[in-house]
VEXFI-262436 format. One record per residue (C-alpha): residue number from 1; chain; z, x, y; residue in one letter. Coordinates in Angstrom, 1 decimal, padded with zeros to 4 digits. Each point is the difference from the previous one (the first is absolute). Layout:
# VEXFI-262436
[node NUM "A" [Z X Y] "A"]
...
# end
This chain:
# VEXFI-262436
[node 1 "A" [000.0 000.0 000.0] "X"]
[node 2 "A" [000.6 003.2 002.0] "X"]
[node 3 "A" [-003.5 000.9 000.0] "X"]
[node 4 "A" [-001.4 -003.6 001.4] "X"]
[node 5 "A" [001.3 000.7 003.5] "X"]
[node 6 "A" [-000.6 004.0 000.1] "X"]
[node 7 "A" [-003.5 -001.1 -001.1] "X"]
[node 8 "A" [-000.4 -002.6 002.7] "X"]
[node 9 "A" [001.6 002.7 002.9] "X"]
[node 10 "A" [-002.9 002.2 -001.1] "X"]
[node 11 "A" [-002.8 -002.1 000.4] "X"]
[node 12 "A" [001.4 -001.0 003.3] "X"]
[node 13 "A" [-000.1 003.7 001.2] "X"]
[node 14 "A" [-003.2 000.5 -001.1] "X"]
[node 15 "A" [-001.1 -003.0 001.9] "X"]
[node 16 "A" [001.4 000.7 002.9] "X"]
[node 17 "A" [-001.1 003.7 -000.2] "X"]
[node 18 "A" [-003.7 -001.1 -000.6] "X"]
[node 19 "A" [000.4 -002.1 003.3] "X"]
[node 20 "A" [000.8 002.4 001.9] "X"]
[node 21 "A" [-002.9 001.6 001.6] "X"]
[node 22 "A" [002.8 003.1 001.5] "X"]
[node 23 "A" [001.5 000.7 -003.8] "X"]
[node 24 "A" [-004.0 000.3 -001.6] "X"]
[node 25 "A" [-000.9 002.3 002.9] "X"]
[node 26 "A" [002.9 002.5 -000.6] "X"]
[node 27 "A" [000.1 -000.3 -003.2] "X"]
[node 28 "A" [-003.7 000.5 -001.2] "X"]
[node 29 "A" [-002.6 001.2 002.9] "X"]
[node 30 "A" [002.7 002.8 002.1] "X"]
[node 31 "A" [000.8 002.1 -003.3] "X"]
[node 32 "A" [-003.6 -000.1 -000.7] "X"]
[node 33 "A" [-001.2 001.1 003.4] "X"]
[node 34 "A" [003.1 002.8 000.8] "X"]
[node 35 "A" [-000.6 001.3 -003.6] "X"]
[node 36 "A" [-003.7 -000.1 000.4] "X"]
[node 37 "A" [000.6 002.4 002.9] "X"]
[node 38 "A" [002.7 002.3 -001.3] "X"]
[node 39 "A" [-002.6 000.0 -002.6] "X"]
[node 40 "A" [-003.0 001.4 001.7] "X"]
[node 41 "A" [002.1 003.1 001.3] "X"]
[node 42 "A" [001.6 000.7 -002.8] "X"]
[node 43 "A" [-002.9 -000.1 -002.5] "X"]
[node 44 "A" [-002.1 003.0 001.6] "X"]
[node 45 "A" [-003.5 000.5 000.4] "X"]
[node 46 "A" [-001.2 -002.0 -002.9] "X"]
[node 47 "A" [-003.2 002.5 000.4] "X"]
[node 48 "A" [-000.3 -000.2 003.7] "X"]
[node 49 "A" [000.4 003.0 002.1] "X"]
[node 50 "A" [003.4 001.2 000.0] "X"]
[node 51 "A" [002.5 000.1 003.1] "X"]
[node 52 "A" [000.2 003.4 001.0] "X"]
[node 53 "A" [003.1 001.7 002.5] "X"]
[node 54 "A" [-000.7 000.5 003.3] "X"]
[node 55 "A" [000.7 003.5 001.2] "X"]
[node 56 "A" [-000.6 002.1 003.0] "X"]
[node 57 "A" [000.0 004.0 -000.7] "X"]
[node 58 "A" [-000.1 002.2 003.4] "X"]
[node 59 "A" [-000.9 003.3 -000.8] "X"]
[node 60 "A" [001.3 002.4 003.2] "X"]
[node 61 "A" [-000.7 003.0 -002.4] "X"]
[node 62 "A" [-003.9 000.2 -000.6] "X"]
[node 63 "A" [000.4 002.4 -002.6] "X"]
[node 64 "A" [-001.7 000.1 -003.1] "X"]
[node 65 "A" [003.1 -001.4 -002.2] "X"]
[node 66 "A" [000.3 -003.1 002.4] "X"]
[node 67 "A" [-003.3 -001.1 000.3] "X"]
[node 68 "A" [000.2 000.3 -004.0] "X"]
[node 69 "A" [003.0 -002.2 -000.2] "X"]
[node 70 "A" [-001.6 -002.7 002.7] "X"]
[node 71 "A" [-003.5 000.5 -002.5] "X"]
[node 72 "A" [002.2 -000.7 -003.4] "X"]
[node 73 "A" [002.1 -002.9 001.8] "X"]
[node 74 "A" [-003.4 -001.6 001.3] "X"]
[node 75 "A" [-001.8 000.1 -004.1] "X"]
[node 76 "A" [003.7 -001.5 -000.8] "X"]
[node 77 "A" [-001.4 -004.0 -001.5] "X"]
[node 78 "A" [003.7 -000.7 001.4] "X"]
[node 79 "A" [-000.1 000.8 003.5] "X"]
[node 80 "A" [-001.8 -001.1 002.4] "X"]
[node 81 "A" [000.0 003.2 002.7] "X"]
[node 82 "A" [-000.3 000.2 003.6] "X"]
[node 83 "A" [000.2 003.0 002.4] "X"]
[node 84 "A" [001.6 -001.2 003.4] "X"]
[node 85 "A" [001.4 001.9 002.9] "X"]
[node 86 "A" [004.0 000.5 -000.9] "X"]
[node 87 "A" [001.0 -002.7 002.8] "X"]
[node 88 "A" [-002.7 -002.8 -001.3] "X"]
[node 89 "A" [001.7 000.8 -003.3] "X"]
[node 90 "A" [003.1 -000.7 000.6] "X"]
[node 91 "A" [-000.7 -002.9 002.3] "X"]
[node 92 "A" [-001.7 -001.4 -003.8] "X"]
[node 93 "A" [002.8 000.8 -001.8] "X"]
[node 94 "A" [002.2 -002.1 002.8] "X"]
[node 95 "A" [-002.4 -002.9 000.3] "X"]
[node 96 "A" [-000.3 -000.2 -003.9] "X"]
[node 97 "A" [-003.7 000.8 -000.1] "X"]
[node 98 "A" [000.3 003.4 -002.1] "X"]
[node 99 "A" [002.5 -000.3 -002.9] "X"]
[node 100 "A" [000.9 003.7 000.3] "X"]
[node 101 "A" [-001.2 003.0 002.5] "X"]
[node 102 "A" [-000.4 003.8 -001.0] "X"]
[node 103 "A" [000.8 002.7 002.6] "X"]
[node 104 "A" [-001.1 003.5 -001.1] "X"]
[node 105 "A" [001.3 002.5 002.5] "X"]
[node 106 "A" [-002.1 002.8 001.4] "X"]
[node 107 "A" [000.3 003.5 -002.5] "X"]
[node 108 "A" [000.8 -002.2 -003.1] "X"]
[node 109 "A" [-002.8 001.7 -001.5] "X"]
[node 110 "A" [001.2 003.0 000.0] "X"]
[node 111 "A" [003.9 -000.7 -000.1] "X"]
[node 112 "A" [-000.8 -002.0 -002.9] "X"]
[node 113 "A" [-001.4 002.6 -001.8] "X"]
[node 114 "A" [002.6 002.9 000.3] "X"]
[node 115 "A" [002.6 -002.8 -000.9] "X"]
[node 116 "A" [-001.4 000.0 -003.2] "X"]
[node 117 "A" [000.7 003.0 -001.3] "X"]
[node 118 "A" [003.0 000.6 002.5] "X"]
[node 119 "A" [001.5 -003.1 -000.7] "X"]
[node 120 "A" [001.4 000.2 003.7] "X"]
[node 121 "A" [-000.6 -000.8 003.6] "X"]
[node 122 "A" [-001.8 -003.3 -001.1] "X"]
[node 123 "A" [-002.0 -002.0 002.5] "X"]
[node 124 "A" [001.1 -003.4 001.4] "X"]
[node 125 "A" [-002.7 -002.6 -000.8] "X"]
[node 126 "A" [001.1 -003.2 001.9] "X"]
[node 127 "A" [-000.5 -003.7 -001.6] "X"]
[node 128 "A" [000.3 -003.1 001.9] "X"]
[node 129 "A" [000.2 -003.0 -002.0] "X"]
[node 130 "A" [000.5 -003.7 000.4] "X"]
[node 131 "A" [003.6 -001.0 -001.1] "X"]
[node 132 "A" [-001.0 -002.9 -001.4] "X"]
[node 133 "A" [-002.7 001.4 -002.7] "X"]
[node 134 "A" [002.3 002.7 -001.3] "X"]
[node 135 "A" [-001.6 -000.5 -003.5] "X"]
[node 136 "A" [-003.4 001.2 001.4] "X"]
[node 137 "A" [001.6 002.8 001.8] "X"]
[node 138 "A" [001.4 001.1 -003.1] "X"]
[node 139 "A" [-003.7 000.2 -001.6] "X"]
[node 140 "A" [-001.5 001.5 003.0] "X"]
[node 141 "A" [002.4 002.7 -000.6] "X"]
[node 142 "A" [-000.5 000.7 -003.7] "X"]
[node 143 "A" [-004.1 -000.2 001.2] "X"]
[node 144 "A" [000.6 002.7 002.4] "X"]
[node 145 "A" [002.0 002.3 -001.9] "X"]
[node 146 "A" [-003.0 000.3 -002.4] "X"]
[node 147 "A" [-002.7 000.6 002.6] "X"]
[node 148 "A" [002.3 002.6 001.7] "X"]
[node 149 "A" [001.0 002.0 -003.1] "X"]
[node 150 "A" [-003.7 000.4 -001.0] "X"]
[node 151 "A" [-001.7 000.9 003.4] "X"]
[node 152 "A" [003.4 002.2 000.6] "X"]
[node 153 "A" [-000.9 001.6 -003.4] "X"]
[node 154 "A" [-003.2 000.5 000.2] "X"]
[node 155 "A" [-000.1 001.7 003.8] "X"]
[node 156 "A" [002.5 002.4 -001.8] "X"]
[node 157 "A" [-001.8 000.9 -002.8] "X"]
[node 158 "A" [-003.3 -000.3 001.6] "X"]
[node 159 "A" [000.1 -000.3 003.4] "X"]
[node 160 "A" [000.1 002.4 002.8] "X"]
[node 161 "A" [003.6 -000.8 001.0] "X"]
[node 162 "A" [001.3 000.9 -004.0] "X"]
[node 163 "A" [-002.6 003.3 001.1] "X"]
[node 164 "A" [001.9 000.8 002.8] "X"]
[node 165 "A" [003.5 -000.9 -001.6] "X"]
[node 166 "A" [-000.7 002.4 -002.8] "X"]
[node 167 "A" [-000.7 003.3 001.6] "X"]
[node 168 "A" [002.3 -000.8 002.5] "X"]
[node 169 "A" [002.7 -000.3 -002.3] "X"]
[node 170 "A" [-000.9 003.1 -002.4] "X"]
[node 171 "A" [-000.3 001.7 003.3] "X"]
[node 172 "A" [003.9 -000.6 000.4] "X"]
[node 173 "A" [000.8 000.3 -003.3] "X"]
[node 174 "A" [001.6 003.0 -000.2] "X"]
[node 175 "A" [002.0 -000.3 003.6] "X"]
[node 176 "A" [001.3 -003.4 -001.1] "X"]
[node 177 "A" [003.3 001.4 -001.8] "X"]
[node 178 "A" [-000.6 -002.0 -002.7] "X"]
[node 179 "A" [000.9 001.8 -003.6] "X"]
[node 180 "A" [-002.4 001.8 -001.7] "X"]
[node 181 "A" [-000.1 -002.4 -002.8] "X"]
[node 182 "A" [-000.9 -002.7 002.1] "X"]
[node 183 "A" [-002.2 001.7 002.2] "X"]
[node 184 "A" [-002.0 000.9 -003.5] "X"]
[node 185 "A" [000.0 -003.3 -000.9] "X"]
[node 186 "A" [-001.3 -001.8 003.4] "X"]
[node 187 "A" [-002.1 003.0 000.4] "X"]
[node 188 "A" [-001.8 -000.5 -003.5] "X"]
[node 189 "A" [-000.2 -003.7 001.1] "X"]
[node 190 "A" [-001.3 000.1 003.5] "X"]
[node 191 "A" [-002.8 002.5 -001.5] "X"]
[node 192 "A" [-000.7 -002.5 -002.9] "X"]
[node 193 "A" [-000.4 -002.5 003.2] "X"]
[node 194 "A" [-002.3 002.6 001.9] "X"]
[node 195 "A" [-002.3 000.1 -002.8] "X"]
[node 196 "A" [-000.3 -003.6 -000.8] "X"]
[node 197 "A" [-000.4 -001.0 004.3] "X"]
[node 198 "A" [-002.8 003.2 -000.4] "X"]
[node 199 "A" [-002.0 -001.8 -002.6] "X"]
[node 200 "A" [000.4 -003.6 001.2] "X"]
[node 201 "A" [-003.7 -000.3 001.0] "X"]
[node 202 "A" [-001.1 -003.3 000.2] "X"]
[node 203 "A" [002.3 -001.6 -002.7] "X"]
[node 204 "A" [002.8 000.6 002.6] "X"]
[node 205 "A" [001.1 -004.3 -000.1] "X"]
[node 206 "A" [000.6 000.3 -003.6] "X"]
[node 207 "A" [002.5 002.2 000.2] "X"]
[node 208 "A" [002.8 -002.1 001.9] "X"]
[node 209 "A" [003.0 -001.5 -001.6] "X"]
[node 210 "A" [-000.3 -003.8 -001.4] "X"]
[node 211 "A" [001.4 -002.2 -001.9] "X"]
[node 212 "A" [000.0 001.8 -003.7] "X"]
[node 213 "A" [-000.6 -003.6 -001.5] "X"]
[node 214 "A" [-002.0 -003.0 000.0] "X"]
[node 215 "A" [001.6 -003.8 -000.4] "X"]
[node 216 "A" [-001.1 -002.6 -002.1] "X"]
[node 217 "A" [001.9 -003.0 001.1] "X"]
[node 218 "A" [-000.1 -003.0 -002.0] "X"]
[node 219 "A" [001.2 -003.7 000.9] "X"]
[node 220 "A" [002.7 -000.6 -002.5] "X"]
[node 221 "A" [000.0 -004.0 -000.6] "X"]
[node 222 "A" [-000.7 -002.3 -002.9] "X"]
[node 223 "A" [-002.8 001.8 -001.0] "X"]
[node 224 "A" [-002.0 -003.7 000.0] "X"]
[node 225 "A" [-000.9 -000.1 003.6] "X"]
[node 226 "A" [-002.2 002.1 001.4] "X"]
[node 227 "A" [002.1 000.9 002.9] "X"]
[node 228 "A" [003.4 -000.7 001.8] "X"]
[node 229 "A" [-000.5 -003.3 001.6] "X"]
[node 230 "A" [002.4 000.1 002.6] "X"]
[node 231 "A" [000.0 -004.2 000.6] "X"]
[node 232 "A" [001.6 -000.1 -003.1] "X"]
[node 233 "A" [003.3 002.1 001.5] "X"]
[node 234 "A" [-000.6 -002.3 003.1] "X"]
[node 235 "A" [-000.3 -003.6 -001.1] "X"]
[node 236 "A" [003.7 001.3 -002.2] "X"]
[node 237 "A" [001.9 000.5 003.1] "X"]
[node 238 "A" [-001.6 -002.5 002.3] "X"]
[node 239 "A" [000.2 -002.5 -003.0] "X"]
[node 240 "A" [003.7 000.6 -000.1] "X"]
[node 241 "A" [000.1 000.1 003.6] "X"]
[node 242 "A" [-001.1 -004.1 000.5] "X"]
[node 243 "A" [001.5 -000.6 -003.3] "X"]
[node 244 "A" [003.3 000.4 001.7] "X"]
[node 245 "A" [-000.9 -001.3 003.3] "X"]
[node 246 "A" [-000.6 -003.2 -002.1] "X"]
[node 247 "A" [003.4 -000.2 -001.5] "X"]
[node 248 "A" [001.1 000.3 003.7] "X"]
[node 249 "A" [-001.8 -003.3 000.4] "X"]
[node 250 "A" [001.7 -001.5 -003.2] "X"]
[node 251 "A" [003.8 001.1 001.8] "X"]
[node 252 "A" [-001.0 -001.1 003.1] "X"]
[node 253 "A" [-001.6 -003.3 -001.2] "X"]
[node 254 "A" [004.2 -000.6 -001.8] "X"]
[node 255 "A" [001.3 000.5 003.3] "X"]
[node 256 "A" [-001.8 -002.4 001.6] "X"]
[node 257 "A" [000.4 -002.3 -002.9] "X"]
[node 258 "A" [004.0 000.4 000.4] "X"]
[node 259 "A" [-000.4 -000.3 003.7] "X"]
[node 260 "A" [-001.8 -003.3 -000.3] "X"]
[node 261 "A" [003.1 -001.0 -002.7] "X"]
[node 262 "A" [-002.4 -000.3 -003.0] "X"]
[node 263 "A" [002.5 002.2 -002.1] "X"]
[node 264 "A" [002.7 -002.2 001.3] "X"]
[node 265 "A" [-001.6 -002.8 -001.7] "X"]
[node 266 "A" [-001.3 001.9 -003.3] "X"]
[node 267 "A" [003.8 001.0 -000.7] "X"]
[node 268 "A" [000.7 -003.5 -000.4] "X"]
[node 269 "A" [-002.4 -000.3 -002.4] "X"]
[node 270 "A" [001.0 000.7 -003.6] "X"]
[node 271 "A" [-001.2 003.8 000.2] "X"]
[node 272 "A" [001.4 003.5 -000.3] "X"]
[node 273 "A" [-000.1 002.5 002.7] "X"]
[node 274 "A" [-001.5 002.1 -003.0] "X"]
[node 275 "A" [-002.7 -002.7 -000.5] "X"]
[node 276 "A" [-001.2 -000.2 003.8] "X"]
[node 277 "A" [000.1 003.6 000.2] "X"]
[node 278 "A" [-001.9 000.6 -003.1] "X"]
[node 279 "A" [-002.5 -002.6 000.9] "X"]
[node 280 "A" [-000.4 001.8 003.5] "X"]
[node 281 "A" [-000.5 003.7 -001.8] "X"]
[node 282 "A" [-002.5 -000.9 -002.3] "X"]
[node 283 "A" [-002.2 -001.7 002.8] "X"]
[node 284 "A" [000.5 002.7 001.8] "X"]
[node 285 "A" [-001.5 002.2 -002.9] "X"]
[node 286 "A" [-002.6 -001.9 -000.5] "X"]
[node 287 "A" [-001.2 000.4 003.6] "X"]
[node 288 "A" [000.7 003.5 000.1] "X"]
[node 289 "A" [-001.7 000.7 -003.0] "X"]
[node 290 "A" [-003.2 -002.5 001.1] "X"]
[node 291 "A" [-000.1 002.7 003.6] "X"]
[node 292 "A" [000.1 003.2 -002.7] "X"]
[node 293 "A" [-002.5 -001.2 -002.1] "X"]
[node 294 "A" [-002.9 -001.7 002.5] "X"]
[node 295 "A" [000.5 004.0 001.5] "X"]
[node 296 "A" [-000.5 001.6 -002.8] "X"]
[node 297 "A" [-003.2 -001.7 -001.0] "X"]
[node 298 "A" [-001.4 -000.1 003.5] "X"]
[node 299 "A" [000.5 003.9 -000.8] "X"]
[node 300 "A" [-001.8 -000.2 -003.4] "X"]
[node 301 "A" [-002.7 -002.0 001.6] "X"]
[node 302 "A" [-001.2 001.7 002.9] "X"]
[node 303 "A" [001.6 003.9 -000.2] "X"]
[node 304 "A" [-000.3 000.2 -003.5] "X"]
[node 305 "A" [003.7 000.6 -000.9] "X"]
[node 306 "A" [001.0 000.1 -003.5] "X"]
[node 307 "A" [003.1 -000.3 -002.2] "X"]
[node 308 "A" [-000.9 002.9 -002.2] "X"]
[node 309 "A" [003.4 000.1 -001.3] "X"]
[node 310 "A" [001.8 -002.9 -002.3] "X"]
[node 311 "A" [-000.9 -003.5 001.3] "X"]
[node 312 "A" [003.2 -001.2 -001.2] "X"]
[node 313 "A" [001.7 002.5 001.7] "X"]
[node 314 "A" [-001.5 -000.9 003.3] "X"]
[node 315 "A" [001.1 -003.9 -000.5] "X"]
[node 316 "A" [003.5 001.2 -001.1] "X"]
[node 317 "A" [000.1 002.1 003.0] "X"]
[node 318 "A" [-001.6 -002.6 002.2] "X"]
[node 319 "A" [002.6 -003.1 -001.3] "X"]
[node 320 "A" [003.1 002.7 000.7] "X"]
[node 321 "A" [-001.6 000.0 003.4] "X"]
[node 322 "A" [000.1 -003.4 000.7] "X"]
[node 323 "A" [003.4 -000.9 -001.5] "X"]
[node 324 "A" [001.5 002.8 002.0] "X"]
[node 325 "A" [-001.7 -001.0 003.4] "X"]
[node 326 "A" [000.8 -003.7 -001.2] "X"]
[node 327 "A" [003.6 001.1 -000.2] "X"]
[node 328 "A" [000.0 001.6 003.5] "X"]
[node 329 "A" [-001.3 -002.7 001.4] "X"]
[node 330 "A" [003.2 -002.2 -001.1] "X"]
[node 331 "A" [002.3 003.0 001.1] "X"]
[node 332 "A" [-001.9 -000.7 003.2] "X"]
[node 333 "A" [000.8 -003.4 000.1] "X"]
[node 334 "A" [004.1 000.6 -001.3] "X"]
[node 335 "A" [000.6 002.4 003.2] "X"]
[node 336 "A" [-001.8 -001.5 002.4] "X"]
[node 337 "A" [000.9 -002.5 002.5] "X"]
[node 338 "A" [-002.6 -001.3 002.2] "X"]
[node 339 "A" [-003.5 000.4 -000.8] "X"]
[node 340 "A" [-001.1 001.4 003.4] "X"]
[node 341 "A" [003.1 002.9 -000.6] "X"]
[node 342 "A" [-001.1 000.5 -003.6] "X"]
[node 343 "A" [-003.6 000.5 -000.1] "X"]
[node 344 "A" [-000.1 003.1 002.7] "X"]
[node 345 "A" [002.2 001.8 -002.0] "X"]
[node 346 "A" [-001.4 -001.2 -003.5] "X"]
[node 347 "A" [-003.4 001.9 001.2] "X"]
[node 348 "A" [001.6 002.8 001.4] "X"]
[node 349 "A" [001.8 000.9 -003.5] "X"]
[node 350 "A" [-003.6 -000.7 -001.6] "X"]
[node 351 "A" [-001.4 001.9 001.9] "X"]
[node 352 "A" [002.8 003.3 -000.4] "X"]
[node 353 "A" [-000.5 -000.9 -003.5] "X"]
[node 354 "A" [-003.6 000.7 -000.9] "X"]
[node 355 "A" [-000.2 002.0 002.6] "X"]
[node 356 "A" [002.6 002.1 -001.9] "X"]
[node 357 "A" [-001.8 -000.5 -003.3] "X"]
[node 358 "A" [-003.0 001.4 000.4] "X"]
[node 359 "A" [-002.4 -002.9 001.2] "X"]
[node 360 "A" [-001.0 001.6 003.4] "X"]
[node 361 "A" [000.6 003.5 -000.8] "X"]
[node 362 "A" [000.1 002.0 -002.9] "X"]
[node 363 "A" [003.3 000.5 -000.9] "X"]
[node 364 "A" [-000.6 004.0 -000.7] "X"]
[node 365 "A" [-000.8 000.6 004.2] "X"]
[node 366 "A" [004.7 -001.1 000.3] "X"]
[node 367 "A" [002.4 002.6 000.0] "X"]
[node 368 "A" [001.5 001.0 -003.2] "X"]
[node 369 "A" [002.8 -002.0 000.7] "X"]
[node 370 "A" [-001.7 -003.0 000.6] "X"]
[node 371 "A" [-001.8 -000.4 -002.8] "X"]
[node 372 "A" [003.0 000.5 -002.4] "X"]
[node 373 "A" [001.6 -003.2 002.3] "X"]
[node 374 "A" [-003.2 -002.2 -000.6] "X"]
[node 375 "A" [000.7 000.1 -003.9] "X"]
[node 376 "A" [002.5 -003.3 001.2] "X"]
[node 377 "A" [-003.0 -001.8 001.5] "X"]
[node 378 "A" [-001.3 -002.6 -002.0] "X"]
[node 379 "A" [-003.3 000.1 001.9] "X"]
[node 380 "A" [-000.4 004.1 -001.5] "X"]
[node 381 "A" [000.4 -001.2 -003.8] "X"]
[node 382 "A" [-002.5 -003.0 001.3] "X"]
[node 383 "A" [-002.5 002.1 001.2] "X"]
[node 384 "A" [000.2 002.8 -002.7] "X"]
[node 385 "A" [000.0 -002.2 -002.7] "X"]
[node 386 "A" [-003.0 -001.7 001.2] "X"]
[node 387 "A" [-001.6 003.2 000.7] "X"]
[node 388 "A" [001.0 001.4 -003.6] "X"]
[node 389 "A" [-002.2 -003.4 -001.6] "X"]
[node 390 "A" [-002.8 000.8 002.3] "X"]
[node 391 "A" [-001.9 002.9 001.3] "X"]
[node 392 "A" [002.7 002.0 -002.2] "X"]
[node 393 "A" [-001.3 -001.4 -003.0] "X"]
[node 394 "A" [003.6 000.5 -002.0] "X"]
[node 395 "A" [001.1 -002.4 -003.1] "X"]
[node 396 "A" [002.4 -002.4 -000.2] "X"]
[node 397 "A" [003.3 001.9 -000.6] "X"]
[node 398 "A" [-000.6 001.3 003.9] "X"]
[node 399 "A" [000.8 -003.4 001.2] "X"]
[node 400 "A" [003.4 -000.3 -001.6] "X"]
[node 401 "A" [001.7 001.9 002.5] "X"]
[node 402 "A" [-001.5 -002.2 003.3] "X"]
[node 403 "A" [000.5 -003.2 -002.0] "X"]
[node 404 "A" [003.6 000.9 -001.0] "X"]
[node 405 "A" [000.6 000.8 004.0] "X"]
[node 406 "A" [-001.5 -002.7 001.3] "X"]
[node 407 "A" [001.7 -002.0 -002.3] "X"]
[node 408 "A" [003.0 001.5 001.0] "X"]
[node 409 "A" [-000.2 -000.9 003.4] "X"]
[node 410 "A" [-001.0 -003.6 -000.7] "X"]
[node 411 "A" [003.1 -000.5 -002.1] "X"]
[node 412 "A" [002.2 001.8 003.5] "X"]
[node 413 "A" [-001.5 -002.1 002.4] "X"]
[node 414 "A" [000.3 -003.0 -002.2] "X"]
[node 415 "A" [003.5 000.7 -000.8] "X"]
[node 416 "A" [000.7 000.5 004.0] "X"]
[node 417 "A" [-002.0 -003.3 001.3] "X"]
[node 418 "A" [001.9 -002.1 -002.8] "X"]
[node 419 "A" [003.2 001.4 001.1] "X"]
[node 420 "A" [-000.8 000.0 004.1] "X"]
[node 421 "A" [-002.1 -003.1 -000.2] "X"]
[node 422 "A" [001.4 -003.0 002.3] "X"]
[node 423 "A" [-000.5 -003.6 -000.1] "X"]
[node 424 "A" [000.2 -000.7 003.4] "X"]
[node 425 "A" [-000.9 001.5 003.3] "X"]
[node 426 "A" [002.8 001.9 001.5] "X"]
# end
């Protein structure tokens, strides 16, 4: 008999919720179009021309080991390399045209080259970068240390700077107080270095440090997609974004239920506060689920998303999901007190949430101490899970551990909104 009036609360959610233009709107068409965009940046090129960093060099030095650094970062496919005047540099920097600018001071050449073997009086090369792109700055940097170790290296060994650093220093040699051992040694080195500069000829740019490998980088994903699809990691976390903002709608639709004295009335009635609860949760589910779901298959649809993993992993994650955001939305409802009051701070904890859990940003960009606090975020074990049924491609047994959590936190904000729920306004 229990199950007649729980039945008859959830058809009169879903009626109300199909009637409402507002609820449809949030729930189905904003996921899909904030996804949709999340998606497009985070999916790459997709065989277009890849985005390359903006990055002025001003070379004050003119010598041959600059112009081969400013010759190796303009070949770079990752750079995109102008040559400005050092003020319209840094004005580009400032104004956030140029991600990161390259000052290389006048006698770097030549510096450069006797701190290689010296290991001592080291030039300054100044570095302007935007504060707010420190994750290109740090490439630029890895990028330049390459070109300036192999034109350094190769002016030294080939060039006439190493020339003149060479017989300058054997020149000195034996006034430098240095022990005879060592003097031998640098001595038998720096005439090892004479001969090779002497017999450079014209296969002098071979001879320059570089990189002593070569990378073969692989995607690493289910191995049944061609290729990371990146609206698949987006339609997750925007899917649990609105799945959430919908249980926001299911608290806030109580409280204005109790406000108009509708739960006054139902207490009367011949029901448990367990029953009326329940009826409310699983309505809720269902909605949330409905809003997870019509995402997901727009994403399958039209951006080719797949759930290379276990499909009935991906529905077990996807229920947990809803029950959990169902459940939230009753806490809502239990600690609230006006609508109005309620909703701006329902939003704003949705919003710390996923935001939190990886649905805007990748969770690997916090600091370490952050991500070890997001572990009690339901909206992390959301988005992971989903992620693992996905583009990961993993079995079953990797949705345990999301569904267990998510579980977990249905059951606590279940056991809070039966024990904080009121009857009545207060």
């Amino acid at each position: 008999m229990a199950l007649i009036p729980v039945l008859a609360m959830i058809r009169k959610d879903l009626r109300v919720f199909a009637s409402d233009r507002r609820a449809l709107i949030m729930s189905f068409v904003a996921p899909i179009a904030i996804a949709s965009f999340f998606g497009s940046i985070f999916s790459g090129s997709n065989g277009g021309e890849s985005a390359k960093i903006p990055v002025a060099i001003v070379d004050e030095d003119q010598s041959n080991v600059s112009k081969a650094i400013l010759a190796g970062a303009q070949a770079d496919t990752s750079l995109m390399v102008s040559t400005p005047p050092s003020k319209d540099a840094h004005d580009s920097v400032q104004n956030g045209t140029v991600a990161v600018a390259v000052v290389i001071p006048a006698g770097f050449g030549e510096a450069s080259g006797r701190a290689l073997f010296a290991g001592r009086d080291r030039p300054d090369v100044t570095i302007w970068y935007d504060p707010s792109r420190r994750a290109e700055f740090g490439l630029v940097r890895g990028i330049l240390t390459e070109h300036v170790m192999q034109a350094v290296s190769n002016e030294m060994f080939t060039g006439d700077t190493g020339r003149r650093f060479v017989d300058d220093t054997l020149r000195s040699l034996d006034q430098s107080g240095m022990p005879a051992d060592q003097a031998a040694l640098l001595r038998q080195l720096l005439t090892a270095v004479r001969g090779l500069n002497q017999g450079g000829g014209g296969t002098a740019a071979a001879r320059g440090f570089s990189l002593p490998y070569n990378v073969h980088a692989e995607e690493v994903t289910s191995g049944q997609t061609v290729a990371y699809n990146g609206y698949a990691h987006s339609f997750a976390g925007m899917g649990v974004q609105f799945l959430l903002f919908a249980a926001i709608d299911l608290g806030i639709g109580i409280l204005l239920e109790r406000q108009r004295g509708l739960w006054k009335r139902l207490r009367s009635a011949p029901l448990s506060r367990l029953t009326l609860l329940g009826g409310k949760a699983a309505s809720g589910t269902l909605i949330s689920l409905m809003s997870l779901l019509v995402s997901f298959g727009f994403a399958m649809i039209v951006f080719k998303v797949h759930i290379d993993g276990s499909v009935a992993g991906f529905l077990a994650v996807a229920v947990a999901c809803a029950i959990m955001a169902s459940t939230f939305g009753l806490l809502v409802a239990s600690i609230g007190r006006t609508p109005n009051a309620t909703r701006g701070v329902a939003i704003l904890s949705v919003l710390l949430m996923v935001m939190l859990g990886g649905a805007w940003v990748p969770t690997f960009v916090f600091p370490a101490w952050l991500q070890r606090l997001t572990v009690v975020i339901p909206a992390r074990w959301a988005v992971d899970g989903l992620d693992a049924m996905s583009w990961r491609g993993l079995g079953i047994g990797q949705a345990v551990a999301p569904v267990a959590v998510l579980l977990g936190f249905a059951i606590l904000f279940g056991s809070l909104t039966v024990a904080l729920f009121r009857w009545e306004e207060a």
